[in-house]
C-alpha positions as a Markdown table, in Angstrom:
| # | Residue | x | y | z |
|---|---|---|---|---|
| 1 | Unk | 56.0 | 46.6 | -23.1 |
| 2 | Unk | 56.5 | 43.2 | -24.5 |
| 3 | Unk | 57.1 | 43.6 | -28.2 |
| 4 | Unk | 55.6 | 40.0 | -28.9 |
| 5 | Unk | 52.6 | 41.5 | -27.8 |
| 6 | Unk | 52.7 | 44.8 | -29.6 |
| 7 | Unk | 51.4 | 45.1 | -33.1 |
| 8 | Unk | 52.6 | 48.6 | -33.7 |
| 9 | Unk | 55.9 | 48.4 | -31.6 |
| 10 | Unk | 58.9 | 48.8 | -33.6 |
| 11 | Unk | 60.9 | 45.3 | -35.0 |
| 12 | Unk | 64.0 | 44.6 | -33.2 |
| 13 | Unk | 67.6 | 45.9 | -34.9 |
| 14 | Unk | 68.9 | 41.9 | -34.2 |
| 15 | Unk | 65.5 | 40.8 | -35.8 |
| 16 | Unk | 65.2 | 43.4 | -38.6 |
| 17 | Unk | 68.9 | 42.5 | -40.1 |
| 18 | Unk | 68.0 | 38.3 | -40.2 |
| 19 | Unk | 64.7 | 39.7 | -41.9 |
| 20 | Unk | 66.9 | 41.5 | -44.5 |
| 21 | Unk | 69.5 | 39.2 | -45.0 |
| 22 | Unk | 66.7 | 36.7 | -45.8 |
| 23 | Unk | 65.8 | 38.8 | -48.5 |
| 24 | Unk | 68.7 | 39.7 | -50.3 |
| 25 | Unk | 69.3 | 35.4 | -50.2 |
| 26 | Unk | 66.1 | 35.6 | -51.9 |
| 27 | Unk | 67.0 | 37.9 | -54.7 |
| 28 | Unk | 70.2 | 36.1 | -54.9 |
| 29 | Unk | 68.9 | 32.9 | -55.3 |
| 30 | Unk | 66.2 | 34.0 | -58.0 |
| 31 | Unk | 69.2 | 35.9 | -59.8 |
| 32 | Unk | 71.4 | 32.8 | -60.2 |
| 33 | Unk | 68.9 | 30.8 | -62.1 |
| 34 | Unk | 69.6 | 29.4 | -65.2 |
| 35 | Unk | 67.4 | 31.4 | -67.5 |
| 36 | Unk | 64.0 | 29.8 | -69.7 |
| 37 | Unk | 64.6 | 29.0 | -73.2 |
| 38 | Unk | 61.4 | 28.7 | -73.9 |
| 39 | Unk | 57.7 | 28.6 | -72.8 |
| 40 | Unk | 57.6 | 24.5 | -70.7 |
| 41 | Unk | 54.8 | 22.1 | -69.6 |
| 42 | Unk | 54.2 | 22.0 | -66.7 |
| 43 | Unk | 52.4 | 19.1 | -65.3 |
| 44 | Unk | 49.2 | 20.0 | -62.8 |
| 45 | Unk | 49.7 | 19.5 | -59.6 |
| 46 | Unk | 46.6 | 18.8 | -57.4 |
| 47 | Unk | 45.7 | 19.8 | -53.9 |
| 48 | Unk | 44.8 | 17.9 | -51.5 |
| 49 | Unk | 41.5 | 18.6 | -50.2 |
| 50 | Unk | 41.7 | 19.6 | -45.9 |
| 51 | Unk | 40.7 | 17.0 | -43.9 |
| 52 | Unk | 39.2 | 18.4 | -40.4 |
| 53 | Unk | 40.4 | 16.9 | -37.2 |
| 54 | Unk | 37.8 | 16.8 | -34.5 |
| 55 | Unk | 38.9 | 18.7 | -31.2 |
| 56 | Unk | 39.3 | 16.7 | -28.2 |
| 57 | Unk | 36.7 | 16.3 | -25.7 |
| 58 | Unk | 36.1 | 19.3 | -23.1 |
| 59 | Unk | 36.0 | 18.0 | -19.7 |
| 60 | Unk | 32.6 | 18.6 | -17.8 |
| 61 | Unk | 32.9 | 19.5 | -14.0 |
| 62 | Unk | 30.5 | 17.6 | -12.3 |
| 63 | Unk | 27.6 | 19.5 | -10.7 |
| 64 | Unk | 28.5 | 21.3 | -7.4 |
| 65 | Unk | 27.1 | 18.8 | -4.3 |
| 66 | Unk | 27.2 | 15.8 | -6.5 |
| 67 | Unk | 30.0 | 13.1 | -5.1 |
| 68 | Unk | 32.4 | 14.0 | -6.9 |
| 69 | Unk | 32.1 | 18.0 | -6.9 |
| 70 | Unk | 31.2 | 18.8 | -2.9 |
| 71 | Unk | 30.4 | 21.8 | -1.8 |
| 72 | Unk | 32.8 | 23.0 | 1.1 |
| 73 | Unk | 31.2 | 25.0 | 3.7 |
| 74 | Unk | 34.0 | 27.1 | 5.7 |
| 75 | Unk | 34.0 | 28.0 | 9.1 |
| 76 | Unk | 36.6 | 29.5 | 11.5 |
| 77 | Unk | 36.0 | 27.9 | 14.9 |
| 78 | Unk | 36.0 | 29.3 | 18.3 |
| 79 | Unk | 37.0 | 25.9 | 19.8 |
| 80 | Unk | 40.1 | 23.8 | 19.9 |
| 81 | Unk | 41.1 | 21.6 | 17.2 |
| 82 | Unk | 39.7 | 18.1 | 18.3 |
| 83 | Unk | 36.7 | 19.4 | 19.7 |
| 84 | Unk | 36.1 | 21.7 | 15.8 |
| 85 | Unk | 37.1 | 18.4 | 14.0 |
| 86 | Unk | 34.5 | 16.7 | 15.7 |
| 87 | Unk | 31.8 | 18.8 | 15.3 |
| 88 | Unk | 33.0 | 19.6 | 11.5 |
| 89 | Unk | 32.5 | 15.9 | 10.6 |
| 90 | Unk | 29.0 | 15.8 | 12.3 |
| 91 | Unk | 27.4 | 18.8 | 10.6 |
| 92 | Unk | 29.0 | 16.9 | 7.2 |
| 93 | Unk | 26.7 | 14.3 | 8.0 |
| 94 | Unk | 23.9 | 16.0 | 8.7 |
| 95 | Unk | 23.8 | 18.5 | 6.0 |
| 96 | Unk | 24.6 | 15.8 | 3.8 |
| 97 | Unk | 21.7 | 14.0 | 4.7 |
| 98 | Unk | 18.9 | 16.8 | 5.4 |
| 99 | Unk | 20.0 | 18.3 | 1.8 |
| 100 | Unk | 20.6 | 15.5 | -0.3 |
| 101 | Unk | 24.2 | 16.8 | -1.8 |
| 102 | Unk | 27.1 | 15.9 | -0.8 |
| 103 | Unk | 28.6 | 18.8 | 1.8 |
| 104 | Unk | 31.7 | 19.3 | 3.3 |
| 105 | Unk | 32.4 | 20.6 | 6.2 |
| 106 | Unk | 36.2 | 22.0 | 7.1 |
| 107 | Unk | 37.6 | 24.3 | 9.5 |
| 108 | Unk | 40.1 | 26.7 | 8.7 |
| 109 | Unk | 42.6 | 29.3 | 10.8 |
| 110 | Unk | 41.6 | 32.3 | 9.7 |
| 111 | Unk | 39.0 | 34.2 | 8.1 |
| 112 | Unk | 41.3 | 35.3 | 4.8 |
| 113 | Unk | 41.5 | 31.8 | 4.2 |
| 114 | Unk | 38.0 | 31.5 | 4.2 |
| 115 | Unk | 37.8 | 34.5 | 1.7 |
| 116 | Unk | 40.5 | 33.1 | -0.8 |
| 117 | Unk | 38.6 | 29.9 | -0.9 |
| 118 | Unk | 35.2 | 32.1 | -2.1 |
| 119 | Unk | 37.0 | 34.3 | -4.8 |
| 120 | Unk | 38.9 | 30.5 | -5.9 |
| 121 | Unk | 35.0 | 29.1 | -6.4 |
| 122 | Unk | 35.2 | 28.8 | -10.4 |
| 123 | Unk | 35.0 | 26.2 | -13.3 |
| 124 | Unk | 32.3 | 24.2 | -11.2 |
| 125 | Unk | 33.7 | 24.1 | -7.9 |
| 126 | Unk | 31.8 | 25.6 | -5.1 |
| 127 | Unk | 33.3 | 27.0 | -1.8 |
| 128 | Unk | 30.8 | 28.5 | 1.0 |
| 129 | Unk | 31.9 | 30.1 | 3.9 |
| 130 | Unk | 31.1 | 31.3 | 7.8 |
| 131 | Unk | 33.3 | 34.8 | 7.8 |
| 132 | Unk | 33.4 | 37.8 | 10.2 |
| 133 | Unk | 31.8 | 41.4 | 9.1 |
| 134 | Unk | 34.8 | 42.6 | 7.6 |
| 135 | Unk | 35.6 | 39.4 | 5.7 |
| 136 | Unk | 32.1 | 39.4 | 4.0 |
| 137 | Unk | 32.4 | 43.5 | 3.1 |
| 138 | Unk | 35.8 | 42.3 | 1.4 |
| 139 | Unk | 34.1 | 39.1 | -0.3 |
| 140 | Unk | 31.5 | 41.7 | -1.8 |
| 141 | Unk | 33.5 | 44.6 | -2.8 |
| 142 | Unk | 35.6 | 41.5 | -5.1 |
| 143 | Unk | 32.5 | 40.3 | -5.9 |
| 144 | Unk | 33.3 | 36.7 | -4.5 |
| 145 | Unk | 30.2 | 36.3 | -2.8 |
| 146 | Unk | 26.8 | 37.2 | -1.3 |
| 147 | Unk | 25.8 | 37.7 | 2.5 |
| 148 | Unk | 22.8 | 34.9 | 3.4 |
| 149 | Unk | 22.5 | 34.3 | 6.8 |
| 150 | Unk | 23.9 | 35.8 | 10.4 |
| 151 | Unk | 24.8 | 34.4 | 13.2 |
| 152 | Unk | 22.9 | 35.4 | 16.5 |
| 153 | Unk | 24.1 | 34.9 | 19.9 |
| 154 | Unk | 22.1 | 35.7 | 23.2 |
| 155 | Unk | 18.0 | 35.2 | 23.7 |
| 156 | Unk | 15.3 | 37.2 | 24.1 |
| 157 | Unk | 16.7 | 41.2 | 24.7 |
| 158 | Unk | 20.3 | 40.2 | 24.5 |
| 159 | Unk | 20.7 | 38.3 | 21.4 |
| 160 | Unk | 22.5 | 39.5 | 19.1 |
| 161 | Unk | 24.3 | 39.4 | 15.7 |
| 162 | Unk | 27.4 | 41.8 | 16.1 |
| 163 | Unk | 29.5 | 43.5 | 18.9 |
| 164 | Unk | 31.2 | 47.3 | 18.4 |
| 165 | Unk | 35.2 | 47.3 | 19.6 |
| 166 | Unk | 36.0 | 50.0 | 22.2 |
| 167 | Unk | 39.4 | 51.9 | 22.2 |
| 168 | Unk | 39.8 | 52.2 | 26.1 |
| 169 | Unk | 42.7 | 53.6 | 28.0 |
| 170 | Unk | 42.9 | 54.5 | 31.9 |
| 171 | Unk | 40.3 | 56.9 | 33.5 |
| 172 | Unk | 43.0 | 59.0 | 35.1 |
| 173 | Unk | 46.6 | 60.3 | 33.1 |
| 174 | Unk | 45.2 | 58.2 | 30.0 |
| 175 | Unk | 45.2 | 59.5 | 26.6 |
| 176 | Unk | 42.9 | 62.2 | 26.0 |
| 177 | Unk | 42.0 | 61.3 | 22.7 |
| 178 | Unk | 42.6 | 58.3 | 20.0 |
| 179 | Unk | 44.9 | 60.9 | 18.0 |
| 180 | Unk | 47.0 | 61.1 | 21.6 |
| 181 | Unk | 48.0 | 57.4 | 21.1 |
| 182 | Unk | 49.9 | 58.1 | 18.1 |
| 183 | Unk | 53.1 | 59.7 | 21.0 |
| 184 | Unk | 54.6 | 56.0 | 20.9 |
| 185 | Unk | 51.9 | 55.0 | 23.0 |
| 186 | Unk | 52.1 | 51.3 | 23.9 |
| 187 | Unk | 48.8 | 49.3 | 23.2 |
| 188 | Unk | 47.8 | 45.5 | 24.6 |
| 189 | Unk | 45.9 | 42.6 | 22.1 |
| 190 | Unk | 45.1 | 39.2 | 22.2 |
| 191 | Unk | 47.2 | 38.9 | 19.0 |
| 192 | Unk | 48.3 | 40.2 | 15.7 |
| 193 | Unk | 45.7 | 38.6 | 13.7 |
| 194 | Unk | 42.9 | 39.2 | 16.3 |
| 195 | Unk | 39.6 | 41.1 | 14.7 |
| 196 | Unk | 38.3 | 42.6 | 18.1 |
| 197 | Unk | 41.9 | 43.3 | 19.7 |
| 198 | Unk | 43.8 | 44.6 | 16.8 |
| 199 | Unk | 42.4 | 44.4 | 13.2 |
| 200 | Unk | 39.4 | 46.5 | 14.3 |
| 201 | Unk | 41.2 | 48.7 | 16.3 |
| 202 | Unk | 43.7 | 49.5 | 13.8 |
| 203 | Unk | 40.9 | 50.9 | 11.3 |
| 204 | Unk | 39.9 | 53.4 | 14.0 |
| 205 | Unk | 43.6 | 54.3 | 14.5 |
| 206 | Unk | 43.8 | 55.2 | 10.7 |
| 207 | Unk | 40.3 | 57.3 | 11.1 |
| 208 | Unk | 41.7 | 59.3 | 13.8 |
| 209 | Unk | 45.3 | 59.6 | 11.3 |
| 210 | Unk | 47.2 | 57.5 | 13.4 |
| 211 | Unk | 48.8 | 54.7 | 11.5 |
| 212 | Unk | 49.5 | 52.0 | 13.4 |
| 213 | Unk | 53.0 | 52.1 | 13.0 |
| 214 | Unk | 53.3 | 55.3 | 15.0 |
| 215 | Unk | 52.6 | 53.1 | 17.7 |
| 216 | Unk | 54.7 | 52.0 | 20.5 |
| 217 | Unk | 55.2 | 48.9 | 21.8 |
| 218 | Unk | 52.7 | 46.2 | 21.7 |
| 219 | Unk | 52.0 | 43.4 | 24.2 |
| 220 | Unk | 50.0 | 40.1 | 23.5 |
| 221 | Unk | 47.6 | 38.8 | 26.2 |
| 222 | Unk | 46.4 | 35.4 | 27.1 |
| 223 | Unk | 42.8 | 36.5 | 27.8 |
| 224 | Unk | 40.4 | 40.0 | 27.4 |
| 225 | Unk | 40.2 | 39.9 | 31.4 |
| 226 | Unk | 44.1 | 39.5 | 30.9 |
| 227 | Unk | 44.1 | 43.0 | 28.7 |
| 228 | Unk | 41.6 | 44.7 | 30.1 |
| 229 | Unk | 43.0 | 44.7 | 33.6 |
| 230 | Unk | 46.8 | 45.6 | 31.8 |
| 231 | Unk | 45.3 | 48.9 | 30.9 |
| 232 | Unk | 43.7 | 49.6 | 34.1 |
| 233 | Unk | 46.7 | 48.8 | 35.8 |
| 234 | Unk | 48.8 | 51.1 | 33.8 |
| 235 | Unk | 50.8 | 48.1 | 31.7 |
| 236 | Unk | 49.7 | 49.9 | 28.5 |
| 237 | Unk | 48.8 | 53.0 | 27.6 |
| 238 | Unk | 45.7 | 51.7 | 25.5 |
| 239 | Unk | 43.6 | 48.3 | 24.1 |
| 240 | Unk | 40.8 | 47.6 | 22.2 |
| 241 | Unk | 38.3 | 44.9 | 23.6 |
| 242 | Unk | 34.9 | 44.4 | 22.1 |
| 243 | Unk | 31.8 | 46.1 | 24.0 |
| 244 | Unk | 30.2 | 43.2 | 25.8 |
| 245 | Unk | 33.6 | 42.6 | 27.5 |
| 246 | Unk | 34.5 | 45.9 | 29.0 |
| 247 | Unk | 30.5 | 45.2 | 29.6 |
| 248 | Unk | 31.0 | 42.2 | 31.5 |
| 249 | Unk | 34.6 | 42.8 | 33.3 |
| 250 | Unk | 34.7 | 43.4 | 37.3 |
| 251 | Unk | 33.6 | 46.6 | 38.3 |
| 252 | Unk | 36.9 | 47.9 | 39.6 |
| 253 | Unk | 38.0 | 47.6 | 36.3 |
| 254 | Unk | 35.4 | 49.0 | 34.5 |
| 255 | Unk | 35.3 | 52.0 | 36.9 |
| 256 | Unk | 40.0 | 52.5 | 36.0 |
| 257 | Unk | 38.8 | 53.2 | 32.1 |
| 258 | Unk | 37.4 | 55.3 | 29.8 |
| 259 | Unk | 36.4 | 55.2 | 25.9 |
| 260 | Unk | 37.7 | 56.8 | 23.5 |
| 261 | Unk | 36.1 | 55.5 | 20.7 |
| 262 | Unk | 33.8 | 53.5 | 19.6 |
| 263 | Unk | 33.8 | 51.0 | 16.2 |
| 264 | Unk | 30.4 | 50.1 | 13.8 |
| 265 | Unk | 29.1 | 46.7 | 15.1 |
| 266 | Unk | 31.1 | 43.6 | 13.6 |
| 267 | Unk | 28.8 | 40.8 | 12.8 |
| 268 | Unk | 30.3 | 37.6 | 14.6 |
| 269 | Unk | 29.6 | 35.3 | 11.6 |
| 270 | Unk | 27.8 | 35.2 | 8.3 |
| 271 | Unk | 27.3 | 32.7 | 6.0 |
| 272 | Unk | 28.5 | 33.7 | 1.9 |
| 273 | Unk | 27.5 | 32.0 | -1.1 |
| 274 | Unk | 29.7 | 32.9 | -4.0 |
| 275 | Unk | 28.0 | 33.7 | -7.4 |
| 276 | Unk | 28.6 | 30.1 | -9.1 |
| 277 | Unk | 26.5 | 28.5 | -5.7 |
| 278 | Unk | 23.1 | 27.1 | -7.9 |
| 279 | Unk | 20.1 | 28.3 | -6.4 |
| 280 | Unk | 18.8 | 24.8 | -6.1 |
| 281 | Unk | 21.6 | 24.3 | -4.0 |
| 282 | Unk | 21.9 | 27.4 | -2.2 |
| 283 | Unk | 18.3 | 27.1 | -0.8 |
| 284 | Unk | 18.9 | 23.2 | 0.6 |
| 285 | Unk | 21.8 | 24.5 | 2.4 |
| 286 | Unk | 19.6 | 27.6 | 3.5 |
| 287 | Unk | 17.3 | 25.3 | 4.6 |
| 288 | Unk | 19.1 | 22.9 | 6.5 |
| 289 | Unk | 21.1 | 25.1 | 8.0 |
| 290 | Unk | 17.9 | 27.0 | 9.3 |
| 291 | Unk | 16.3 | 23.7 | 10.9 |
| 292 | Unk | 19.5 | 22.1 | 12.5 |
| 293 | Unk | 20.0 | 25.4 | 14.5 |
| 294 | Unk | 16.6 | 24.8 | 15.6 |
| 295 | Unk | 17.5 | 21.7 | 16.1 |
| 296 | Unk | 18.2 | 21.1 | 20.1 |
| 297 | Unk | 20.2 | 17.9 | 19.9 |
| 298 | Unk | 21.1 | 17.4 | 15.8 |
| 299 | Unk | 21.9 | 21.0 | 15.6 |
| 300 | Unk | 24.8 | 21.0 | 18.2 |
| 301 | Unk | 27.2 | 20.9 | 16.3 |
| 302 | Unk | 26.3 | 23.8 | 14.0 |
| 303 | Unk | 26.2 | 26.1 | 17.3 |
| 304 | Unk | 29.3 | 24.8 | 18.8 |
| 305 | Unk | 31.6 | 25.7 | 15.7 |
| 306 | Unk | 29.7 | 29.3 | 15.6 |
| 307 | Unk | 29.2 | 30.2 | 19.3 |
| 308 | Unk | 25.7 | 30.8 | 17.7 |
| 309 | Unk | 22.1 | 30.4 | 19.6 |
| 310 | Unk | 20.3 | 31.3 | 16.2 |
| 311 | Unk | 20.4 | 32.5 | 12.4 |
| 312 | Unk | 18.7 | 35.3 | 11.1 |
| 313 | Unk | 18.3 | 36.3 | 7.2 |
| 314 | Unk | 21.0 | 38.8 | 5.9 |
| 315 | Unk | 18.4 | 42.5 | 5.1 |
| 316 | Unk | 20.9 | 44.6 | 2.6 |
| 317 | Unk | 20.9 | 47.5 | 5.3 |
| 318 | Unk | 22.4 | 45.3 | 8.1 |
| 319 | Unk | 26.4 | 46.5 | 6.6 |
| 320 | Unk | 25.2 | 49.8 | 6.6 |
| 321 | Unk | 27.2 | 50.9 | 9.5 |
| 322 | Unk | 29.8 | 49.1 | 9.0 |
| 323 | Unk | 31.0 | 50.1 | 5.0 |
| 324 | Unk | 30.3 | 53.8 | 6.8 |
| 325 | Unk | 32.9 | 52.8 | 9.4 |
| 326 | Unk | 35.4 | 51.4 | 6.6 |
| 327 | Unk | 34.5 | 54.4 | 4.4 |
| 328 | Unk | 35.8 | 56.5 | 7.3 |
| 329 | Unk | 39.2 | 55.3 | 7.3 |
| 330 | Unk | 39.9 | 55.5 | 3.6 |
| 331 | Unk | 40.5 | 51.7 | 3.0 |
| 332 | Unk | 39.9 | 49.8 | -0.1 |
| 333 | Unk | 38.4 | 46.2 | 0.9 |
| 334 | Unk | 38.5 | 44.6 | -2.3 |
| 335 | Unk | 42.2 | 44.4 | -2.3 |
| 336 | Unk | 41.9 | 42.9 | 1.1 |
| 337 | Unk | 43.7 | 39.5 | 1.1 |
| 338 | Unk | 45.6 | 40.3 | -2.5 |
């Protein structure tokens, strides 16, 4: 422990010597003095009366969405970087017009950045965000923010806010169970950062007691059809690929693999407001958000950078699955991205 900080931790030797030497100068000093002959005036001395100095000026923030405060709405893009530039500067100007404040709109790389910038919303500044499932279990369990609104793809009987991830492997001599994968099998992904691929697929690893370093090698693919037909083809021993893929891939390839397991369902993207958002604020954005995704040619934009056909309001049940699915493998979200 740091003894400057300790009121009952003992002086240091160095420290308690000067402190004694001090004293005996003291007593040394007082001991030398000539000695009074006799009772002296001494002339009253006066004390100057305090004079208080005023403290300087606190800085104000300026009020989130005002010119000089923005708010910055996050969003991770599914599209390249020219084509999410563009749209990011488009939806500035419209939710900057349809709310009255002044929004920002910037893309980032991944979906921890998106979560840093939430918990980082303090002293005035305001940071919203468009994060995966996981991402806004991890923004609530460090109480950085609040689940609004979700993003639904599909119409009619397909649409949908969320896909599960499948653990799939090949029909004949595959693994027989997810536990089998921990014999240095050798697994395929999109990439190391991928949520559907690897991320996800890792939790159910851990539920089954595999940690992911048991297993073997891993190959990166170009494409889900790309991974998918690896596994059927033998390449790897294992993958995970969300549902609607394995869903949508050829028959052939559907027909060379099996589940083993299947995850929660993910949400694709939700938008989180972190406590310090205003509520005047927070229900503009709501609000315009809502109408330019109704919006067939303003609100293009807003469903190109979320691959999003609507938005629905966040119910407090919708995670439901999903903290039982992270609850499963024993993890601890709110140290996520620490």
């Amino acid at each position: 422990m740091n003894e400057f900080f300790c009121g009952e931790c003992p002086i240091k030797p160095r420290t308690t010597t000067i402190v004694l030497a001090l004293l005996f100068a003291a007593v040394a000093f007082a001991a030398c003095r000539p000695a009074a002959t006799g009772p002296r005036n001494v002339a009253p001395t006066t004390t100057p009366t305090p004079i208080s100095t005023p403290l300087p000026p606190v800085a104000t923030q300026p009020p989130p969405g005002s010119d000089d405060n923005p708010i910055r709405l996050l969003v991770n893009p599914a599209l390249t970087v020219a084509s999410a530039r563009s749209a990011a500067n488009r939806l500035t100007g419209e939710l900057t017009e349809r709310t009255g404040l002044a929004v920002v709109v910037e893309t980032v790389t991944s979906d921890a950045e998106a979560l840093a910038a939430l918990c980082d919303s303090v002293g005035g500044a305001v940071n919203v965000a468009w994060v995966d499932g996981l991402t806004v279990l991890a923004a609530q369990a460090q109480g950085c923010g609040e689940a609004v609104l979700m993003a639904e793809r599909g119409v009619g009987r397909r649409a949908q806010t969320g896909d599960s991830v499948r653990l799939v492997t090949q029909a004949e001599d595959g693994a027989a169970s997810v536990a089998a994968l921990g014999n240095d099998a050798s697994f395929c992904r999109l990439g190391y950062d991928d949520l559907a691929t690897w991320l996800v697929p890792s939790i159910m690893l851990q539920t089954a007691g595999v940690p992911p370093s048991e297993i073997g090698a891993v190959t990166d693919y170009e494409d889900l059809n790309a991974v998918l037909a690896a596994v059927a083809g033998g390449e790897c021993d294992a993958a995970g690929v969300p549902a609607s893929a394995l869903a949508a891939a050829n028959a052939a390839t559907r027909n060379a693999l099996i589940s083993l397991a299947e995850s929660a369902s993910i949400p694709y993207s939700v938008l989180v407001y972190p406590p310090e958002m205003p509520l005047g604020a927070r229900t503009a954005l709501e609000n315009a958000l809502t109408d330019l995704m109704a919006d067939a040619d303003a609100g293009e934009p807003l469903r190109d950078l979320l691959s999003a056909d609507a938005l629905e309001q966040v119910d407090a049940s919708d995670f439901d699955d999903l903290n039982d699915f992270i609850a499963a493998a024993g993890l601890d979200l709110a140290r996520l991205g620490q």
